[in-house]
CHARMM internal coordinates of N, CA and C (Angstrom, degrees):
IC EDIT
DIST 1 N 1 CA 1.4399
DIST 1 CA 1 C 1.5224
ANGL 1 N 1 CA 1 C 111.48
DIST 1 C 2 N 1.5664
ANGL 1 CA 1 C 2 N 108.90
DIHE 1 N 1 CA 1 C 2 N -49.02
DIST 2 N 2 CA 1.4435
ANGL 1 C 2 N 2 CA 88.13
DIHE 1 CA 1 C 2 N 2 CA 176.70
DIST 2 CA 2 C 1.5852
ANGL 2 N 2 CA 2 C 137.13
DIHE 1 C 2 N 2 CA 2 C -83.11
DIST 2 C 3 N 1.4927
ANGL 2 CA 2 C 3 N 92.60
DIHE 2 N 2 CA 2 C 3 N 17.71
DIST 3 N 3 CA 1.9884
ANGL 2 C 3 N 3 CA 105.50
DIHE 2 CA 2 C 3 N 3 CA 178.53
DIST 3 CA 3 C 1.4257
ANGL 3 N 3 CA 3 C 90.51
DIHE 2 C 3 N 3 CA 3 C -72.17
DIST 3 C 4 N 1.7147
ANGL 3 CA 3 C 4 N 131.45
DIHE 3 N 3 CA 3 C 4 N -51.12
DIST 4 N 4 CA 1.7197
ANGL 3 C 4 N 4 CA 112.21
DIHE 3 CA 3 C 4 N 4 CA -163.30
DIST 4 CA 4 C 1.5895
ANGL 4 N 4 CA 4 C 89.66
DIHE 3 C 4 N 4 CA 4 C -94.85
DIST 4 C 5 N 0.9963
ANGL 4 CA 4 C 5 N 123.50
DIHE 4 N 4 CA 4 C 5 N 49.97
DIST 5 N 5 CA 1.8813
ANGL 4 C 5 N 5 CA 112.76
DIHE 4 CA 4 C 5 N 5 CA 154.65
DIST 5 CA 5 C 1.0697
ANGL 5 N 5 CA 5 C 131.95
DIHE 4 C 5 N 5 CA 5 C 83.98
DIST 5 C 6 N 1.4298
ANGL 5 CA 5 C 6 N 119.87
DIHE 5 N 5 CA 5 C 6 N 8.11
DIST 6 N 6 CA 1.5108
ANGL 5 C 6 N 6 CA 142.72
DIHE 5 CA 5 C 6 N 6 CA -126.49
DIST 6 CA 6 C 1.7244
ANGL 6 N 6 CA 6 C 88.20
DIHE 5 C 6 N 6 CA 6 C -130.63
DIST 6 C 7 N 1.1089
ANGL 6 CA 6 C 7 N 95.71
DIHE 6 N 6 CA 6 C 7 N 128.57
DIST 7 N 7 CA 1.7948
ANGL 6 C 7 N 7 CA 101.98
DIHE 6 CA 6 C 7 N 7 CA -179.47
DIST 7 CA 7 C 1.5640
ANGL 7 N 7 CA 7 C 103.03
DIHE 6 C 7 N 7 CA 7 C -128.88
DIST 7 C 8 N 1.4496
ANGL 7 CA 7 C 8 N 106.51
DIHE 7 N 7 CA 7 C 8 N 168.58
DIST 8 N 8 CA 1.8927
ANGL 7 C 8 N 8 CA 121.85
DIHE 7 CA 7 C 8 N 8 CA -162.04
DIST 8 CA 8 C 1.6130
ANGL 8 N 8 CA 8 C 69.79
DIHE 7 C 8 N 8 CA 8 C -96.00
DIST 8 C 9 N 1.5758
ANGL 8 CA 8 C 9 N 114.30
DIHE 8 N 8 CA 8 C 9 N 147.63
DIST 9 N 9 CA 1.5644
ANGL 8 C 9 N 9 CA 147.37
DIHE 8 CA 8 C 9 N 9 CA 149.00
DIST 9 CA 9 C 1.6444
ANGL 9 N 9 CA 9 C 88.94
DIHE 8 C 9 N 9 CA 9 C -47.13
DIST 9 C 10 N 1.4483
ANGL 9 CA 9 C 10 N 118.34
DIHE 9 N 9 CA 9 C 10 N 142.11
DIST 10 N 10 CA 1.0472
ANGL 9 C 10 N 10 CA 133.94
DIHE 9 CA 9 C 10 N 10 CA -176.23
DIST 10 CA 10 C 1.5338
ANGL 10 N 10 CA 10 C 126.81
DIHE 9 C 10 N 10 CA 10 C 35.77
DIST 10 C 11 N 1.3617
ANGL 10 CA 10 C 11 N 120.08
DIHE 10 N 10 CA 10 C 11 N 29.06
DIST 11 N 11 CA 0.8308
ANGL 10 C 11 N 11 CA 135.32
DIHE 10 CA 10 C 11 N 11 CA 167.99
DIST 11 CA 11 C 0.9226
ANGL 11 N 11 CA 11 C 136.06
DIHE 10 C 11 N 11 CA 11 C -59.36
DIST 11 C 12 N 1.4245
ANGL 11 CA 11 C 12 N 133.79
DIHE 11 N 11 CA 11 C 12 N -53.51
DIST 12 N 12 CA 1.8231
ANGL 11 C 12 N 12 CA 162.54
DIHE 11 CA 11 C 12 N 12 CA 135.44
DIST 12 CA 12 C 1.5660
ANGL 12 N 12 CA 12 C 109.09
DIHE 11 C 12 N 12 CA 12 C -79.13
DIST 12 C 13 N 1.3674
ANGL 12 CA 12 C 13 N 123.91
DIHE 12 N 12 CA 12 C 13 N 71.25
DIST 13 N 13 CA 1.0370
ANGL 12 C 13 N 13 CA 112.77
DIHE 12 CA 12 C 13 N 13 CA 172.95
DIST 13 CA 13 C 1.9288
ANGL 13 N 13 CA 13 C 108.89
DIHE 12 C 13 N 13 CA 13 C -81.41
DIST 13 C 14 N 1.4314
ANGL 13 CA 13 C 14 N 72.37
DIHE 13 N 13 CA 13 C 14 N 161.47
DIST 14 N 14 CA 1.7859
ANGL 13 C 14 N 14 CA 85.78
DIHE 13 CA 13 C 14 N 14 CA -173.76
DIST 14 CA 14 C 1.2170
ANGL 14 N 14 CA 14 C 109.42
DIHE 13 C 14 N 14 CA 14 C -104.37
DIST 14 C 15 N 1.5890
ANGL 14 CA 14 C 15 N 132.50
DIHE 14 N 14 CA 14 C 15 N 144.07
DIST 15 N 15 CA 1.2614
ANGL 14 C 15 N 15 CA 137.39
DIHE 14 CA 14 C 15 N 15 CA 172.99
DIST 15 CA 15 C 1.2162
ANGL 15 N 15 CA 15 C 114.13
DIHE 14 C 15 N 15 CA 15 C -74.22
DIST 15 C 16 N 1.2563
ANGL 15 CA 15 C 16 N 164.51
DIHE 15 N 15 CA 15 C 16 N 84.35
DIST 16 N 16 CA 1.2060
ANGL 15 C 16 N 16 CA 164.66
DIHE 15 CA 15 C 16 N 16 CA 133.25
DIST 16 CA 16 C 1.4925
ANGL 16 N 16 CA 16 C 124.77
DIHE 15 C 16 N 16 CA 16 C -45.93
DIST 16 C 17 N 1.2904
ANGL 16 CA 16 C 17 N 124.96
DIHE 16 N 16 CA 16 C 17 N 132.16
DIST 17 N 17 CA 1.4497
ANGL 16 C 17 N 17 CA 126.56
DIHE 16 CA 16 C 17 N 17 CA 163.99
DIST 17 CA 17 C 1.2642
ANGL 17 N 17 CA 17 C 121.80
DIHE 16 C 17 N 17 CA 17 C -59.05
DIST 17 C 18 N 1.4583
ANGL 17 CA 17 C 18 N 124.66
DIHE 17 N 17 CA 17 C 18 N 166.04
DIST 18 N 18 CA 1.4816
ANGL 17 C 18 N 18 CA 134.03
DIHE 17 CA 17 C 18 N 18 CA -171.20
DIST 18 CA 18 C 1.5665
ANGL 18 N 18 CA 18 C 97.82
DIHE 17 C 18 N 18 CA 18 C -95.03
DIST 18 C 19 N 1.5635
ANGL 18 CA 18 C 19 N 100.26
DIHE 18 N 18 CA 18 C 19 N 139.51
DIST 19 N 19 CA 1.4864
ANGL 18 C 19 N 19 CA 116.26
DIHE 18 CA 18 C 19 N 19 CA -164.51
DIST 19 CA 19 C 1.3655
ANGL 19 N 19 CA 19 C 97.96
DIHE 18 C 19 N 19 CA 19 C -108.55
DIST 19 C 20 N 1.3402
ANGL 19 CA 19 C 20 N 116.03
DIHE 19 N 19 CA 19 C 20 N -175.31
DIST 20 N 20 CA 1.4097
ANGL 19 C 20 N 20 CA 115.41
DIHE 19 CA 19 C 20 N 20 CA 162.09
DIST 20 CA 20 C 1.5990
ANGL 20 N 20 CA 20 C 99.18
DIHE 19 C 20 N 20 CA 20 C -103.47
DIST 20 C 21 N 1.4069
ANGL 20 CA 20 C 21 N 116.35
DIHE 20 N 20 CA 20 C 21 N 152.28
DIST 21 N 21 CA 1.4006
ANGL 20 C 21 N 21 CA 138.17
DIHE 20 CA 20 C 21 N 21 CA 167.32
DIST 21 CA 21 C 1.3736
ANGL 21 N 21 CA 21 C 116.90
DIHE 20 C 21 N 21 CA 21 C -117.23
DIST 21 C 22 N 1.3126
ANGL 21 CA 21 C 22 N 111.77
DIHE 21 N 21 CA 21 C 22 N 164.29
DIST 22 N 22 CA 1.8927
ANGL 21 C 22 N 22 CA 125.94
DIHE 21 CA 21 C 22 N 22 CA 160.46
DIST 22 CA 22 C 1.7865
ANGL 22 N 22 CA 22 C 98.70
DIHE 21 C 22 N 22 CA 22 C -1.82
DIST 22 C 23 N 1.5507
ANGL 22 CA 22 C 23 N 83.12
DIHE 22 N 22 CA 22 C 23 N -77.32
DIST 23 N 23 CA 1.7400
ANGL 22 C 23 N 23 CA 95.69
DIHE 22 CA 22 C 23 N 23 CA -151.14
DIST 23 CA 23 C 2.0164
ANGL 23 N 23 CA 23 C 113.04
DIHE 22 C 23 N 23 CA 23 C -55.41
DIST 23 C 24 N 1.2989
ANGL 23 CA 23 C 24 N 98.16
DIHE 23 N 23 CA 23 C 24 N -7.32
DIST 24 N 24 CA 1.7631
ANGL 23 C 24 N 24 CA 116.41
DIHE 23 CA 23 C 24 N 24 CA 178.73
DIST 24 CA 24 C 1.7694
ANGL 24 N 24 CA 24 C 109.48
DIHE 23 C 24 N 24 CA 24 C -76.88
DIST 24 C 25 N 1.5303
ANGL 24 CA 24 C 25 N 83.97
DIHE 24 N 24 CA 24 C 25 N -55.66
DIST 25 N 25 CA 1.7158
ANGL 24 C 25 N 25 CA 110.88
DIHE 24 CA 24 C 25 N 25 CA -176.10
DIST 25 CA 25 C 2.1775
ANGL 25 N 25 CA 25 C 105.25
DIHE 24 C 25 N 25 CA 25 C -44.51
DIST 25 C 26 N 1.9530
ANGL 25 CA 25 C 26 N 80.82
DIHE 25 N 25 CA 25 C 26 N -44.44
DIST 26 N 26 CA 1.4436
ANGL 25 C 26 N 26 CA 79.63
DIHE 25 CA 25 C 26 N 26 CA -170.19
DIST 26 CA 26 C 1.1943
ANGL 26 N 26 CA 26 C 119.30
DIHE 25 C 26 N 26 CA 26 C -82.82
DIST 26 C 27 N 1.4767
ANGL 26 CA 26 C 27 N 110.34
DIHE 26 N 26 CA 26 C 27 N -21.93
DIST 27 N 27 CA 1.2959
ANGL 26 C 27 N 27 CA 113.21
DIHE 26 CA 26 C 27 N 27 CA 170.72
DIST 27 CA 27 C 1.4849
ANGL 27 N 27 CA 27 C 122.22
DIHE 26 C 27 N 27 CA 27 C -55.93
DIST 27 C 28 N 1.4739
ANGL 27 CA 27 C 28 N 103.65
DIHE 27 N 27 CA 27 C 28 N -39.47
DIST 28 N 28 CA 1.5443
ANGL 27 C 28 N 28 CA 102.68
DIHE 27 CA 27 C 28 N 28 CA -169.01
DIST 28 CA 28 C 1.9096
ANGL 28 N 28 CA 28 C 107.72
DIHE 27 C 28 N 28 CA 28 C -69.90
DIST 28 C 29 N 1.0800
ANGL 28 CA 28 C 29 N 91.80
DIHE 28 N 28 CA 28 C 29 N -33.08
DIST 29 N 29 CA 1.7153
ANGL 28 C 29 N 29 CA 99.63
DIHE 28 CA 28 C 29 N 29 CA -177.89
DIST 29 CA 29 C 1.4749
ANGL 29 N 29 CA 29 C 114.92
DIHE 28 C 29 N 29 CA 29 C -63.01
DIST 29 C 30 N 1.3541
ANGL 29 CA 29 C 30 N 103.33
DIHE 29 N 29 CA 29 C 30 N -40.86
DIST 30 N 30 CA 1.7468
ANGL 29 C 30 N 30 CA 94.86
DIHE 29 CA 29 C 30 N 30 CA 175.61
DIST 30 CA 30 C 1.5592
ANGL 30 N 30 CA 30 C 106.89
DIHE 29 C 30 N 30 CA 30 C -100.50
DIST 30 C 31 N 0.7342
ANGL 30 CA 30 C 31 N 145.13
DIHE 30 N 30 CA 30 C 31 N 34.41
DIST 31 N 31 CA 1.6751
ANGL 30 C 31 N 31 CA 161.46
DIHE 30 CA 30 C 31 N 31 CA 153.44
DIST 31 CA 31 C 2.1380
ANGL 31 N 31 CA 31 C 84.67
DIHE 30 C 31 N 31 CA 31 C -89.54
DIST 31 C 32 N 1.2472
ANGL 31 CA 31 C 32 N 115.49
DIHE 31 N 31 CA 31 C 32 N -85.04
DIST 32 N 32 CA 1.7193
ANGL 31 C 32 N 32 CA 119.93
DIHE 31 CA 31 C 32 N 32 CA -165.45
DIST 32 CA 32 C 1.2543
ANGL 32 N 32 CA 32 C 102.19
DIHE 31 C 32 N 32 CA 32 C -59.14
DIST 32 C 33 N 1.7264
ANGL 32 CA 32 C 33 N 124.10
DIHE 32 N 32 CA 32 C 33 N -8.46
DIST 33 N 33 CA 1.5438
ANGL 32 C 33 N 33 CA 124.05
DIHE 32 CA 32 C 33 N 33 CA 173.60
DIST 33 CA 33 C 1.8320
ANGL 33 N 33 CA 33 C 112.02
DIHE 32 C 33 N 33 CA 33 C -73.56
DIST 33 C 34 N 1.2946
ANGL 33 CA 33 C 34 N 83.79
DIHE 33 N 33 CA 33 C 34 N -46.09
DIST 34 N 34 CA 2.2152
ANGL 33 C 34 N 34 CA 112.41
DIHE 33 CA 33 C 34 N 34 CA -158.90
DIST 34 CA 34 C 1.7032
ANGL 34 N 34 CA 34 C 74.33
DIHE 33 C 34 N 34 CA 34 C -67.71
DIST 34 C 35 N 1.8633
ANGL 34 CA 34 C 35 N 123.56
DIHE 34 N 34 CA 34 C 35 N -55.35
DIST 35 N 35 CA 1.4646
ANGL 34 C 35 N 35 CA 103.20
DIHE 34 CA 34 C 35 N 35 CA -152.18
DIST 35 CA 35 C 1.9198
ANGL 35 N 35 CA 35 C 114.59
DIHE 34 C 35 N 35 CA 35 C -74.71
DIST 35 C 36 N 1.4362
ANGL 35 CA 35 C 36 N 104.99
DIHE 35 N 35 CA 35 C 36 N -2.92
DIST 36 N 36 CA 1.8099
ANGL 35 C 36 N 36 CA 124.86
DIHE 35 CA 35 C 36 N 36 CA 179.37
DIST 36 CA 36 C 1.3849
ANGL 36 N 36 CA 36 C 78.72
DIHE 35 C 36 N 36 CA 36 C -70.11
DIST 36 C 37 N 1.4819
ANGL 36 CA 36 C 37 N 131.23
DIHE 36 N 36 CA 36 C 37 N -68.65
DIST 37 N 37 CA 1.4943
ANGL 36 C 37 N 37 CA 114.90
DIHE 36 CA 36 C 37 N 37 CA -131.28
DIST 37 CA 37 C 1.4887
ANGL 37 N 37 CA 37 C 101.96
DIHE 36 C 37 N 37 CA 37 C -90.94
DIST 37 C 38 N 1.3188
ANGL 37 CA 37 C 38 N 114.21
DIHE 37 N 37 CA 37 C 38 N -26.68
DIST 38 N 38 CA 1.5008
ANGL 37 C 38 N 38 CA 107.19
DIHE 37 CA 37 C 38 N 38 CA 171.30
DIST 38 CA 38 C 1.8538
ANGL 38 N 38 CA 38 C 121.51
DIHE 37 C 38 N 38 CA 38 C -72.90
DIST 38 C 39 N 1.3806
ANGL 38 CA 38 C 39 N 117.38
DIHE 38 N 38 CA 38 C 39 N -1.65
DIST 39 N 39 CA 0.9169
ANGL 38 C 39 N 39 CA 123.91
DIHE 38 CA 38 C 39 N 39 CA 165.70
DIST 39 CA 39 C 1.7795
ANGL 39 N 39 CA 39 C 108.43
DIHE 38 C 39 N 39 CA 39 C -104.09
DIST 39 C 40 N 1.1223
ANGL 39 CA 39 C 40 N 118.19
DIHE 39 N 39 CA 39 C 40 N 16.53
DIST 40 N 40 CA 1.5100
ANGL 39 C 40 N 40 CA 122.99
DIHE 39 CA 39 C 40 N 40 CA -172.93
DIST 40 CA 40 C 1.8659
ANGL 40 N 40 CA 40 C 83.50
DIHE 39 C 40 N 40 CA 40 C -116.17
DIST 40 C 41 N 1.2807
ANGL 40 CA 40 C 41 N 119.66
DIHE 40 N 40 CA 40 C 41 N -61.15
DIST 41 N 41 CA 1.7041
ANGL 40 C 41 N 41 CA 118.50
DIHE 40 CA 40 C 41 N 41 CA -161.90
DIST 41 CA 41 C 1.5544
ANGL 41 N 41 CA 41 C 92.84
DIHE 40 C 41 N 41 CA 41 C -60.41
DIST 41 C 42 N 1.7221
ANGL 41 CA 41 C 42 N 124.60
DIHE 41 N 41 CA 41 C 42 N -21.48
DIST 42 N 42 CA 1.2975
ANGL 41 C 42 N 42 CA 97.34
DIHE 41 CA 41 C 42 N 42 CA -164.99
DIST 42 CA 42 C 1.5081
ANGL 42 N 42 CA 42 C 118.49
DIHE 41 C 42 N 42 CA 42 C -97.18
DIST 42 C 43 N 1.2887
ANGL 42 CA 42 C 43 N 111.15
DIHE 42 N 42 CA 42 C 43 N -20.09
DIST 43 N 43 CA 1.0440
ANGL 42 C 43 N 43 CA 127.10
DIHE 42 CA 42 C 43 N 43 CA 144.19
DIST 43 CA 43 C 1.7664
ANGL 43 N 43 CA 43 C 130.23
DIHE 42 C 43 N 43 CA 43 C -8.13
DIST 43 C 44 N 1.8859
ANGL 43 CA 43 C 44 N 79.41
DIHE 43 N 43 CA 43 C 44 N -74.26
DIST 44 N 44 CA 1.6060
ANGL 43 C 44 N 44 CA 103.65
DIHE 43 CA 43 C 44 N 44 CA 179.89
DIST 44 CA 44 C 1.6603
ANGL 44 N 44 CA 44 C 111.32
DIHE 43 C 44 N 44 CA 44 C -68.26
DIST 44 C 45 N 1.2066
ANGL 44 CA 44 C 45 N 122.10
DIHE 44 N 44 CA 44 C 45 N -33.25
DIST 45 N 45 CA 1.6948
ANGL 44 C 45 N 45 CA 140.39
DIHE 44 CA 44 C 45 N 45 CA -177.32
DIST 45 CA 45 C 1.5882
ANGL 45 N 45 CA 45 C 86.62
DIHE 44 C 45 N 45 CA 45 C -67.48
DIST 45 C 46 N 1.3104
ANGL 45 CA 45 C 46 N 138.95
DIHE 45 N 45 CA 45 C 46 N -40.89
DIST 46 N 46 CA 1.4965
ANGL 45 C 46 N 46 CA 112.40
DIHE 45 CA 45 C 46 N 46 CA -156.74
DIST 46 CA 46 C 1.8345
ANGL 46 N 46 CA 46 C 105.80
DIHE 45 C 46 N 46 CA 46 C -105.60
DIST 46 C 47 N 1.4634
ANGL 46 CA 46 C 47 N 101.90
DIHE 46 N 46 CA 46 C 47 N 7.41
DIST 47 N 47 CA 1.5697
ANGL 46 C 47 N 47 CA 109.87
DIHE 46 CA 46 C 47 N 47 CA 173.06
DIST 47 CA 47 C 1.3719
ANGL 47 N 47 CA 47 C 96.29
DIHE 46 C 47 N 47 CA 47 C -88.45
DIST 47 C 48 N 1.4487
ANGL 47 CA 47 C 48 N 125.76
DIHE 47 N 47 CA 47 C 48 N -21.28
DIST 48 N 48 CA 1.4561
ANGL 47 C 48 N 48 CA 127.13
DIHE 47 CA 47 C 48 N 48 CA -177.80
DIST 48 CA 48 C 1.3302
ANGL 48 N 48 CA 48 C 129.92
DIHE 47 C 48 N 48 CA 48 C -98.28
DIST 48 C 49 N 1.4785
ANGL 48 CA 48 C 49 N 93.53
DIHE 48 N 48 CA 48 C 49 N -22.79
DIST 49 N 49 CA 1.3723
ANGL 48 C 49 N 49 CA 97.72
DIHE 48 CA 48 C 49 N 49 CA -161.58
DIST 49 CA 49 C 1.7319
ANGL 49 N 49 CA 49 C 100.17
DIHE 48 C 49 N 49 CA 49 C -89.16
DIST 49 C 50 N 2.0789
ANGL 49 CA 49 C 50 N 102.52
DIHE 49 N 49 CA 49 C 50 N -177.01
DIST 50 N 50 CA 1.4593
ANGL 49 C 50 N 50 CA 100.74
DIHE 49 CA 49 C 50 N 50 CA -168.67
DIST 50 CA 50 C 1.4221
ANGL 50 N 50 CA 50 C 114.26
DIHE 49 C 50 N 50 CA 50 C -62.70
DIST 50 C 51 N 1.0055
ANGL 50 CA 50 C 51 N 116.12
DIHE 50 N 50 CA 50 C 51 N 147.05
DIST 51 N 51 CA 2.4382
ANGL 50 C 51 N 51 CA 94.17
DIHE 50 CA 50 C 51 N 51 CA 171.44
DIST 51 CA 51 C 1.5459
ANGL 51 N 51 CA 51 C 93.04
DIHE 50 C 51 N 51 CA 51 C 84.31
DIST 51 C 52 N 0.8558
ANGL 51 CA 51 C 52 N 128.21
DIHE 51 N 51 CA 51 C 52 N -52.65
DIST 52 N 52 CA 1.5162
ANGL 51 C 52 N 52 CA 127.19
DIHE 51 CA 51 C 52 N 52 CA -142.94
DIST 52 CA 52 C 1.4144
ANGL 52 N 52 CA 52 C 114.76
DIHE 51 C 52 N 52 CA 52 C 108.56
DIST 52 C 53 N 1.4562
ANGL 52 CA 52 C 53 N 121.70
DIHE 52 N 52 CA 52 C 53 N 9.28
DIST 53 N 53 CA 1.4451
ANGL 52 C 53 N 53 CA 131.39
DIHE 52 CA 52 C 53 N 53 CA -179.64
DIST 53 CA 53 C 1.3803
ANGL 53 N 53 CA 53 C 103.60
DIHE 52 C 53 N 53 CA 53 C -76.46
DIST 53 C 54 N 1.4857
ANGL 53 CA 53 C 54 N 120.32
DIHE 53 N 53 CA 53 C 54 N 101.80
DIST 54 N 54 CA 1.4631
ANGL 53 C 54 N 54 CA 96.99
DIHE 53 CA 53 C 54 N 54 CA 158.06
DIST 54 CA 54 C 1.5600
ANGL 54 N 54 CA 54 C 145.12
DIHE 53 C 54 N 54 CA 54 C -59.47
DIST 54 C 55 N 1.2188
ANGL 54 CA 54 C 55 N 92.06
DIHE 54 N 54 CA 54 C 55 N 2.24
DIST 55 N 55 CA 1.7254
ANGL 54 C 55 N 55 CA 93.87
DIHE 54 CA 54 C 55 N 55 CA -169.50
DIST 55 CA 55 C 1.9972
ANGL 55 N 55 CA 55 C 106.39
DIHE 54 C 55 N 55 CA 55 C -108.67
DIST 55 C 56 N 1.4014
ANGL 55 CA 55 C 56 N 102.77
DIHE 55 N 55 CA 55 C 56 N -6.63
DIST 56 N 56 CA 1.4666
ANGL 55 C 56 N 56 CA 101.42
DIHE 55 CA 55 C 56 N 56 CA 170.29
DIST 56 CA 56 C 1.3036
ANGL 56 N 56 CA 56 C 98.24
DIHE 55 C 56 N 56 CA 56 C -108.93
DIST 56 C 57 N 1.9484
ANGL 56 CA 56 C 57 N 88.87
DIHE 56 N 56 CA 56 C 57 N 152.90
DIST 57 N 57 CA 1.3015
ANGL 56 C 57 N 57 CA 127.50
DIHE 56 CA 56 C 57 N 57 CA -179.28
DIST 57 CA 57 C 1.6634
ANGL 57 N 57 CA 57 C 112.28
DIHE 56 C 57 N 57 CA 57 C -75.58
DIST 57 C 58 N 1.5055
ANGL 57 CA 57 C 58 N 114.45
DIHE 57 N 57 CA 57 C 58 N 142.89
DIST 58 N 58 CA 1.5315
ANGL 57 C 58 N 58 CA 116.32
DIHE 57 CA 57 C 58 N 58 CA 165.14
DIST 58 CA 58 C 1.3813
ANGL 58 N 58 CA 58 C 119.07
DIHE 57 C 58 N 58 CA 58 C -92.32
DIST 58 C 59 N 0.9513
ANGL 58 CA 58 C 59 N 115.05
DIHE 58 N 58 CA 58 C 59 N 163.41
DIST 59 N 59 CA 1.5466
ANGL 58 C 59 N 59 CA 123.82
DIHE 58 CA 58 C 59 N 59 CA -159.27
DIST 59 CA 59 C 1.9510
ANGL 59 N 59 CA 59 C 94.24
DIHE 58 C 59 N 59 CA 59 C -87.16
DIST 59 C 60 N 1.2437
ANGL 59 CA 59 C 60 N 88.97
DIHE 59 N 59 CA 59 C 60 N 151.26
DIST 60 N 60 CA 1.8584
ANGL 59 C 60 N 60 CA 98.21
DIHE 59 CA 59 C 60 N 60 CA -175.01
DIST 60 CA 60 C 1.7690
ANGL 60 N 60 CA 60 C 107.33
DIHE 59 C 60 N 60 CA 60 C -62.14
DIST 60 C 61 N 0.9870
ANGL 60 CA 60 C 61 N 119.67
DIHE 60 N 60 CA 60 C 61 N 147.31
DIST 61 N 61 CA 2.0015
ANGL 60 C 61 N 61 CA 115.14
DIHE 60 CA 60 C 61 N 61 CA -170.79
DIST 61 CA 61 C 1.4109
ANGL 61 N 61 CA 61 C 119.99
DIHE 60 C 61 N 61 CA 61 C 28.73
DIST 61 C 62 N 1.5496
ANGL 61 CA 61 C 62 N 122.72
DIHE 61 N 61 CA 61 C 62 N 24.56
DIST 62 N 62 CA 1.1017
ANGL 61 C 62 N 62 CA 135.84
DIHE 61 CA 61 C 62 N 62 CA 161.80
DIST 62 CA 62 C 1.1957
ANGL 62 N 62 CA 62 C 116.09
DIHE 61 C 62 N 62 CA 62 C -107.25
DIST 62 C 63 N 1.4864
ANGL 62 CA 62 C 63 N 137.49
DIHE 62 N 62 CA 62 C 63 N 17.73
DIST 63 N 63 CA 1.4894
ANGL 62 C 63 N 63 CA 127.29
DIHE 62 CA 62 C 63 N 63 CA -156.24
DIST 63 CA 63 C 1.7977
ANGL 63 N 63 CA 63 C 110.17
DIHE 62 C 63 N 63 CA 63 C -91.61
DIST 63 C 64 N 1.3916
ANGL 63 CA 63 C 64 N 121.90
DIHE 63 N 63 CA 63 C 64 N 136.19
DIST 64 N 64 CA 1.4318
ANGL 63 C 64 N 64 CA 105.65
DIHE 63 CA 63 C 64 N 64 CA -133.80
DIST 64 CA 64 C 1.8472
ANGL 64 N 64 CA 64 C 86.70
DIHE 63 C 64 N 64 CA 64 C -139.56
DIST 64 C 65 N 1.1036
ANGL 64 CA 64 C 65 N 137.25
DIHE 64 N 64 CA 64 C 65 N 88.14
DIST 65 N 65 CA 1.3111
ANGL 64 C 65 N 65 CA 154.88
DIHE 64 CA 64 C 65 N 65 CA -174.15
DIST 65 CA 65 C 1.5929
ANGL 65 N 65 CA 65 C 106.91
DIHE 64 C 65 N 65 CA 65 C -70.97
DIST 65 C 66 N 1.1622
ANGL 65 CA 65 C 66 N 98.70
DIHE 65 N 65 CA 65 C 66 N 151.82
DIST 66 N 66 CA 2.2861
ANGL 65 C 66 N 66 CA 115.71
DIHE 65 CA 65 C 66 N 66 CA -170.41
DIST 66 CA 66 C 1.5797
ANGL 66 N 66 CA 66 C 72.88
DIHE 65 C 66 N 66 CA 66 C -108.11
DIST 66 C 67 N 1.4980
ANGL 66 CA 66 C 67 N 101.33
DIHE 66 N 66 CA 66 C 67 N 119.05
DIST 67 N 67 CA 1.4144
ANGL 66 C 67 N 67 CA 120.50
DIHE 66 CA 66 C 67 N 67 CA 135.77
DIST 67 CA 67 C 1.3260
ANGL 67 N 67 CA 67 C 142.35
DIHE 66 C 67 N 67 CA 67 C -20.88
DIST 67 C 68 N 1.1810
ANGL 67 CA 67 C 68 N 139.84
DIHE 67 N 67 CA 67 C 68 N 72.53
DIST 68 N 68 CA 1.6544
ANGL 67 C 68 N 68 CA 117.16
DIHE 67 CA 67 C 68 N 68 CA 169.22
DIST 68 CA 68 C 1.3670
ANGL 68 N 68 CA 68 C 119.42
DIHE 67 C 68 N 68 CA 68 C 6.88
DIST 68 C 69 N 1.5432
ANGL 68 CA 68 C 69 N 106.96
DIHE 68 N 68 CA 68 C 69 N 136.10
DIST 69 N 69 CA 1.4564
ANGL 68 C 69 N 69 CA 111.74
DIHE 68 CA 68 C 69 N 69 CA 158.69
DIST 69 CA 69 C 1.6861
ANGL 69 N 69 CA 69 C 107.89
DIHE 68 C 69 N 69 CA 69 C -80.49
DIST 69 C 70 N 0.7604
ANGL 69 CA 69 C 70 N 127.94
DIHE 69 N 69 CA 69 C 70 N 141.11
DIST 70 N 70 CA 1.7054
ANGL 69 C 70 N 70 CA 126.13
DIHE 69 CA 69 C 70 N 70 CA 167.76
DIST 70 CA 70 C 1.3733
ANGL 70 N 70 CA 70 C 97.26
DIHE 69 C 70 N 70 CA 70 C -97.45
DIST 70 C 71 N 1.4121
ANGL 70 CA 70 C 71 N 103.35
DIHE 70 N 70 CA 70 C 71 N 139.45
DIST 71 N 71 CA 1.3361
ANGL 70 C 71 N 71 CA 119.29
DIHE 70 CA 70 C 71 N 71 CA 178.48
DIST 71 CA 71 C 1.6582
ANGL 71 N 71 CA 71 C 102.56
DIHE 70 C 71 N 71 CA 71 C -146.00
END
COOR INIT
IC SEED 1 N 1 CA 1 C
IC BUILD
């Protein structure tokens, strides 16, 4: 077989580096998905929160909301 040129399947394998695939592609997309929505909840947390701080808590039957702009 190998006088006309003809080689065994996995015969000469080749060393190649690791690529990215599917499961990379998807990873990266819902990683830039998770970082949209956590910049969307925080958003929404600092229209609510005390000050406009999203990361502080409001006081119990004290919770005290920013007005609409009217436009």
């Amino acid at each position: 077989m190998s006088q006309m040129g003809m080689q065994m399947p996995g015969g000469m394998r080749m060393r190649r580096g690791a690529s990215p695939d599917a499961y990379t592609a998807l990873a990266a997309v819902a990683t830039v998905c998770l970082g949209v929505a956590v910049a969307f909840v925080y958003q929404g947390a600092s229209k609510v929160g005390k000050d406009g701080n999203a990361l502080q808590m409001q006081e119990a039957h004290k919770i005290v909301l920013k007005k609409a702009d009217a436009k």
